[in-house]
C-alpha positions as MATLAB code, in Angstrom:
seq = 'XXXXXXXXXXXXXXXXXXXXXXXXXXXXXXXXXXXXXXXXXXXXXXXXXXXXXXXXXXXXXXXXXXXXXXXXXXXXXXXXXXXXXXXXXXXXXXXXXXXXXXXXXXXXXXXXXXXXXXXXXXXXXXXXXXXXXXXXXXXXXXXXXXXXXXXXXXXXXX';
ca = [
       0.000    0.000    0.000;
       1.454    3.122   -0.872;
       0.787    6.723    0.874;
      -0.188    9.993   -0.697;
       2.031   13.162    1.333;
       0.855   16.843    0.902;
       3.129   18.478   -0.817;
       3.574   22.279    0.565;
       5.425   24.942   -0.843;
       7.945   27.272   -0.074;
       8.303   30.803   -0.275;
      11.398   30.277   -2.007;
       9.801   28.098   -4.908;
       6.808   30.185   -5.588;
       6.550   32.594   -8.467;
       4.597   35.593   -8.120;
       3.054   37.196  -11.411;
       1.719   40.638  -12.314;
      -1.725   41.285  -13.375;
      -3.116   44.573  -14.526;
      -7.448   44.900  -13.763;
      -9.396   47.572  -15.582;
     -12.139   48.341  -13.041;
     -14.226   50.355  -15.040;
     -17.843   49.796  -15.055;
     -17.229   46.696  -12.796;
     -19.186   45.896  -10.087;
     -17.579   46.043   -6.985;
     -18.269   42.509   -4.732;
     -18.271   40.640   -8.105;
     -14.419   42.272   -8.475;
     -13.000   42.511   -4.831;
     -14.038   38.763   -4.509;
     -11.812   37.980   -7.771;
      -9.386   39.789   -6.424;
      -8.891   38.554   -2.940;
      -8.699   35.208   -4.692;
      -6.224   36.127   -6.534;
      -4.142   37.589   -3.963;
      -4.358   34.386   -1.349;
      -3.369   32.873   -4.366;
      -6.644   30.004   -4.290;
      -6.639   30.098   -8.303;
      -3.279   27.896   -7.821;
      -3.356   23.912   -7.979;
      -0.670   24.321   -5.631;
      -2.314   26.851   -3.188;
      -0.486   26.452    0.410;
      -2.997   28.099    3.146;
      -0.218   29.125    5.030;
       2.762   30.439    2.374;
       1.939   34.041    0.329;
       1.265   32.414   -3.168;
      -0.884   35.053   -4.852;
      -0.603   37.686   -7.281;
       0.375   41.029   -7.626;
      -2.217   43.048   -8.542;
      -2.901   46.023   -9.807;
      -5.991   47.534  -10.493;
      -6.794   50.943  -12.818;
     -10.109   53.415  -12.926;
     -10.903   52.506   -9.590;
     -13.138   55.536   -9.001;
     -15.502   54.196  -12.052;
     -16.247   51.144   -9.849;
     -20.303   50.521  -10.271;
     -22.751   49.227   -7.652;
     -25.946   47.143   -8.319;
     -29.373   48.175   -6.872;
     -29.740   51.300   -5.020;
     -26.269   50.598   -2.888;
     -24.523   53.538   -3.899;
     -27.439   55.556   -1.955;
     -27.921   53.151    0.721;
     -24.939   51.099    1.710;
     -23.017   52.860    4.633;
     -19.567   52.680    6.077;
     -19.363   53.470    9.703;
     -16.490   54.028   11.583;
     -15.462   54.937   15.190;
     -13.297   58.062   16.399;
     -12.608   56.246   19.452;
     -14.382   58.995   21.897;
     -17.547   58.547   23.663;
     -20.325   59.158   20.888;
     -18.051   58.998   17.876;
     -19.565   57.015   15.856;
     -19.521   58.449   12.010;
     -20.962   57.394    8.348;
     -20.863   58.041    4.739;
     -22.434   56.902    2.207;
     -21.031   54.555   -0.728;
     -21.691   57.628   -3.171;
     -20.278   60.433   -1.192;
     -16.870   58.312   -0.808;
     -16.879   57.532   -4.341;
     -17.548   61.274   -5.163;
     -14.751   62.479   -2.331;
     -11.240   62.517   -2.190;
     -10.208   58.517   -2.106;
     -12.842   56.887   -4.043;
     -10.003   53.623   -4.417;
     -10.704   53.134   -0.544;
     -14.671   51.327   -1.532;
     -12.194   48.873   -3.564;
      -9.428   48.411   -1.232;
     -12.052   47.692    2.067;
     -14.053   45.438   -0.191;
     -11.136   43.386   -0.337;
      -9.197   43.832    2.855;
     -12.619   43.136    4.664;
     -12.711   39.169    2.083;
      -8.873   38.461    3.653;
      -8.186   36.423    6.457;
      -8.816   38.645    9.929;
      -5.916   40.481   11.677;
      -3.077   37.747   10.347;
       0.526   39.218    9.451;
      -0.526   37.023    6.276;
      -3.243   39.138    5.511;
      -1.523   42.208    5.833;
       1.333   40.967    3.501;
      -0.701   40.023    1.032;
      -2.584   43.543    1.027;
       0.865   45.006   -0.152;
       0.506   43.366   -3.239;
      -2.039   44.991   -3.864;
      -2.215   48.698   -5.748;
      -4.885   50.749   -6.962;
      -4.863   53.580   -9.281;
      -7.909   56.048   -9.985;
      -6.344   56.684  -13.503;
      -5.905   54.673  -16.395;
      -1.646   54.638  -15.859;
      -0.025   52.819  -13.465;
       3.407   52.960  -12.686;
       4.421   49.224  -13.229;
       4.899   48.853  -16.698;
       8.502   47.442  -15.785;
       7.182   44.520  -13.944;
       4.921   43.706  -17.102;
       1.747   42.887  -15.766;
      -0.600   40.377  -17.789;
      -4.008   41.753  -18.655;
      -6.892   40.492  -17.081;
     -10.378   40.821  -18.807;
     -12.511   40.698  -15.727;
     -15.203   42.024  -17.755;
     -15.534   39.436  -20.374;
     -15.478   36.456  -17.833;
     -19.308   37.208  -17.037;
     -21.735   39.411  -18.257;
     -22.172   40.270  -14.513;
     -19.209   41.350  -13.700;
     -19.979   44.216  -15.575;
     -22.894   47.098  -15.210;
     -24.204   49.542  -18.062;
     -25.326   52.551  -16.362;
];
């Protein structure tokens, strides 16, 4: 009778490639979900729970992110100041409309990443988002990812 090991890797034997997103009319769960994948590496036939295996990504026109339904109105980030009554909101639309709109991206998928593990918080470094349609990793060559064309969607027309 023969036995079957696990094979693990290492961090020295894995390879980590560069894709480039274009998150323009995409809708936002549909692509943070794709993308935390991505980053944990779980596309991988050799995915290792506990080694970073994931991509690099980068992702461009993140401010032309789209929501389905009426979340853009509705949905509502709350955060705390830390002093007694400091509780604060904002809507999904005023954040896209303000200052950071790449922040309703990069939450989406900090929040689908493993909870408060130094793993996690590597594998948010390989992560960068751009508002514009340049990025400035053209050296790395980054394959291009049609996120829109795996579904119809992934996408929304309005």
């Amino acid at each position: 009778m023969t036995t079957k090991t696990t094979t693990y890797l290492k961090a020295a034997d894995v390879a980590k490639p560069w894709i480039v997103i274009d998150a323009k009319d995409a809708v936002v769960g549909r692509l943070a979900s794709f993308i935390a994948m991505r980053l944990r590496g779980k596309h991988r036939a050799d995915y290792t729970p506990h080694v970073d295996c994931g991509d690099h990504v980068v992702v461009i026109n993140a401010d032309k992110v789209k929501f389905t339904g009426r979340k853009l109105d509705q949905k509502t980030y709350y955060w705390h100041t830390g002093h007694p009554g400091g509780i604060k909101q904002r809507t999904a639309g005023k954040i896209l409309g303000g200052r950071f709109p790449e922040r309703i991206l990069q939450k989406a998928v900090e929040r689908m990443l493993p909870k408060e593990s130094p793993l996690a918080r590597k594998q948010m470094t390989h992560l960068k988002i751009y508002n514009t349609a340049e990025h400035p990793h053209e050296a790395q060559s980054p394959a291009a990812v049609d996120f829109a064309a795996m579904n119809a969607k992934n996408t929304r027309s309005q």
